[in-house]
N, C-alpha and C positions, 0 to 999 in steps of 0.2 A: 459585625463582630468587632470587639472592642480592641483595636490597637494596642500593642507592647509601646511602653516607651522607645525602644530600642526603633520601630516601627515607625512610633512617629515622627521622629528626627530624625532618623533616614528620607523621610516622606517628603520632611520642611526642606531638604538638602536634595530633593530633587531624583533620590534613589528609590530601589526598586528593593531592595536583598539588603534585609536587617540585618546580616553579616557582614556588614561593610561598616556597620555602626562604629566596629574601636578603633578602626584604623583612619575614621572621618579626621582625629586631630591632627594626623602624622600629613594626610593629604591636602589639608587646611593650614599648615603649619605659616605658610606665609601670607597668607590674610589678617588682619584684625579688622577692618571693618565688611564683613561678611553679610550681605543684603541689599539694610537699608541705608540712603543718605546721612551722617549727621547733619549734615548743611541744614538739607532741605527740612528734617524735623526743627531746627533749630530757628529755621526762618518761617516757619510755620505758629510755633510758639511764639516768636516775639509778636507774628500779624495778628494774633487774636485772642493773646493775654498780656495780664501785666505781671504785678510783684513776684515776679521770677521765683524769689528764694522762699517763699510762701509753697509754691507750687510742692504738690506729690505724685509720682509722675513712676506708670509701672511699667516696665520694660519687656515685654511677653515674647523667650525665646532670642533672648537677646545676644546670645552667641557669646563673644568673645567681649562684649560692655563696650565696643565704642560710641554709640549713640548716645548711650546714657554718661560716660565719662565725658566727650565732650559738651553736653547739654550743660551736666554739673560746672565743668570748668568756665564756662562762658556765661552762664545764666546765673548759677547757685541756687539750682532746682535739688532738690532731696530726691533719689530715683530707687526704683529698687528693682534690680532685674533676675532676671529665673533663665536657665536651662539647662537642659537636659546631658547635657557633656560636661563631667564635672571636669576637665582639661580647659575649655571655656572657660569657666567660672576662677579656676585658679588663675589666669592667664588676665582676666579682667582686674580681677583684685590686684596684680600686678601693674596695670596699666592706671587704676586708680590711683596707689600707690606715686606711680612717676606722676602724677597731672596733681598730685596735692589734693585729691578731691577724694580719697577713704573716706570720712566722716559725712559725705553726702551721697555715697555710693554703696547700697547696700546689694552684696551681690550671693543666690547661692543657687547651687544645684539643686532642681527639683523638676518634676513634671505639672507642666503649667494645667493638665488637665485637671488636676488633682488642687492641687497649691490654689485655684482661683476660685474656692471655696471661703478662703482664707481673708484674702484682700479686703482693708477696708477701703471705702470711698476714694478713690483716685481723681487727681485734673485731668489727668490725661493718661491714657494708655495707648503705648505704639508695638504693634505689632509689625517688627520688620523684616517683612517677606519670609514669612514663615507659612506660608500656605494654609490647607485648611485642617490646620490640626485640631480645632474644636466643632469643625462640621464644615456644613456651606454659610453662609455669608449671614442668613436668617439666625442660626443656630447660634454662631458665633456670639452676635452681636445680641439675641439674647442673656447671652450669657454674661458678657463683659457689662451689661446696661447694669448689673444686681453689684457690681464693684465698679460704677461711674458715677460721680456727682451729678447733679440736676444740670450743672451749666458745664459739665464736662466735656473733653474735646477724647476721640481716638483717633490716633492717628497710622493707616495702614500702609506699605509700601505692597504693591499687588502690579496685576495687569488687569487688563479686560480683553475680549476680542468687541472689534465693530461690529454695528446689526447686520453688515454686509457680507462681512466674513463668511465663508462657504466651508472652513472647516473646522473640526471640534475637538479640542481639548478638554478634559476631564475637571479640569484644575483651575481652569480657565474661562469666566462666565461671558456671555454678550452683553454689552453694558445693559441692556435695554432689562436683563435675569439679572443683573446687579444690582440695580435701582431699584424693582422691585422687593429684592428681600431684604433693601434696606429699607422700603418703607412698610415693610411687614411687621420689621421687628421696632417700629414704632422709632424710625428713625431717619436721618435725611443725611446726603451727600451735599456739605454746602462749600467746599474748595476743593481742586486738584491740583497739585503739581505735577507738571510733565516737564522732563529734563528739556531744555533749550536747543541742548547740544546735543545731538542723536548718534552725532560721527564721534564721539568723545566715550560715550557709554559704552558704543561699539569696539572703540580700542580698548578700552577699557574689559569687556569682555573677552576681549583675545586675550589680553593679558595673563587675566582669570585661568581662562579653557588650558594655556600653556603650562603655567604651574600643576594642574594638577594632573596635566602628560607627566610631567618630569616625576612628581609624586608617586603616581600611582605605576611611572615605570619602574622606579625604585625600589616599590613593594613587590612587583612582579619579581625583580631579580633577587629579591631577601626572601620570597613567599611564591617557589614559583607553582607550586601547587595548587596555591590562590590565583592563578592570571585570569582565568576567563572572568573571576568575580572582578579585578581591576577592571578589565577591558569593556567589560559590562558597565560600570561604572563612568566610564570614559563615554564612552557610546551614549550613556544616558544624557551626560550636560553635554552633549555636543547639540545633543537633538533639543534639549529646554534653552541653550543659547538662541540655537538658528530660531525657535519659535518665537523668543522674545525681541531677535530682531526683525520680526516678519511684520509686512505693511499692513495687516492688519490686523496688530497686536499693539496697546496702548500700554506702556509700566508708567506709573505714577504713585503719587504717595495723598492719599486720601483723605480727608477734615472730615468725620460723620461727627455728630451730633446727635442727642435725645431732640425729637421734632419738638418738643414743649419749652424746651430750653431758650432763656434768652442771651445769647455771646454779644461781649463785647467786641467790635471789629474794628481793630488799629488801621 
């Protein structure tokens, strides 16, 4: 059955109850970089292309534009990013805005399901930690291959579980089903970034999991006829934190390539 938008950006954000959709910006409010890395996209891009300001570069799901604001700022890549919250979208255009980067950040509300019909030929499209909102992995990456240049890079911020792993998540493949339906869709895994710092991402996520107590307590006291759907809420990222910091769960930010393609490797 075909997902409501509402549905699948709750989905990307780790929710359960498309009801929690209007109130994501209010619980979100102190985030802007919401997923993925800029760094690591940024140090990605420089390892395996060049003329930066050349680059077009599509931003799928891109939250609140920090990836692609800082990429523009540092690089003077032309980016164009999509989602589904148009409180995101206004909030990015304001941080383009501060970073002097407007004229290389094109940002709007839409549903990437629909909208990537659209897209002509991209360098690079990143998808940051936005789950699977265009299917599993095969799917996906069919999909994104019809708006990816020949020597085109995507780059994904996801996890895997190990092949060891003994338990299962939905959302979550074993590398060994990951590899696979990348090389289904006529594609290959040829870099990975995994954070350095593991006790960093961790605090890092406390951080995170805190704010959105205090948030979603908030709403409870303004909405308290809404609580169980906060608490529900809460409950949910307590439980996608603890799995993402679990010893057999890998998050990293992924280089796929078309297998025919030949990259330049700085």
């Amino acid at each position: 059955m075909h997902k409501t938008l509402e549905e699948s950006v709750v989905a990307a954000m780790d929710g359960t109850n498309s009801e929690i959709f209007k109130y994501l910006p209010y619980i979100l409010q102190d985030f802007w970089e919401i997923g993925a890395s800029p760094s690591d996209m940024i140090r990605l891009i420089k390892k395996y292309k060049e003329n930066y300001p050349g680059l077009k570069i599509l931003d799928l799901g891109c939250g609140k534009g920090a990836v692609s604001i800082r990429i523009a700022h540092e690089l003077g890549c032309e980016c164009w990013g999509y989602d589904g919250i148009s409180e995101f979208i206004e909030e990015a255009k304001q941080k383009a805005s501060e970073y002097n980067v407007s004229s290389l950040c094109h940002f709007e509300t839409a549903d990437i399901r629909e909208k990537i019909h659209e897209f002509p030929p991209a360098d690079i499209i990143i998808l940051g930690a936005i789950g699977q909102v265009f299917g599993n992995y095969y799917e996906t990456l069919m999909k994104l291959s019809k708006c990816l240049k020949e020597d085109g890079l995507i780059l994904i911020d996801d996890a895997y579980r190990e092949d060891s792993a003994e338990f299962y998540h939905p959302a979550i493949l074993k590398r060994s089903e990951l590899l696979d339906q990348i090389a289904r869709a006529e594609m290959q895994l040829v870099d990975e970034l995994i954070p350095e710092e593991p006790e960093a991402i961790n605090e890092e996520h406390d951080q995170e999991f805190d704010s959105i107590i205090v948030r979603c307590n908030e709403l409870m006291e303004k909405y308290p006829e809404k609580r169980v759907l906060f608490e529900d809420y809460i409950k949910q990222q307590n439980t996608e934190y603890e799995v993402l910091e679990g010893a057999f769960v890998v998050c990293l930010t992924m280089v796929i390539k078309k297998r025919k393609a030949n990259l330049f490797h700085g």
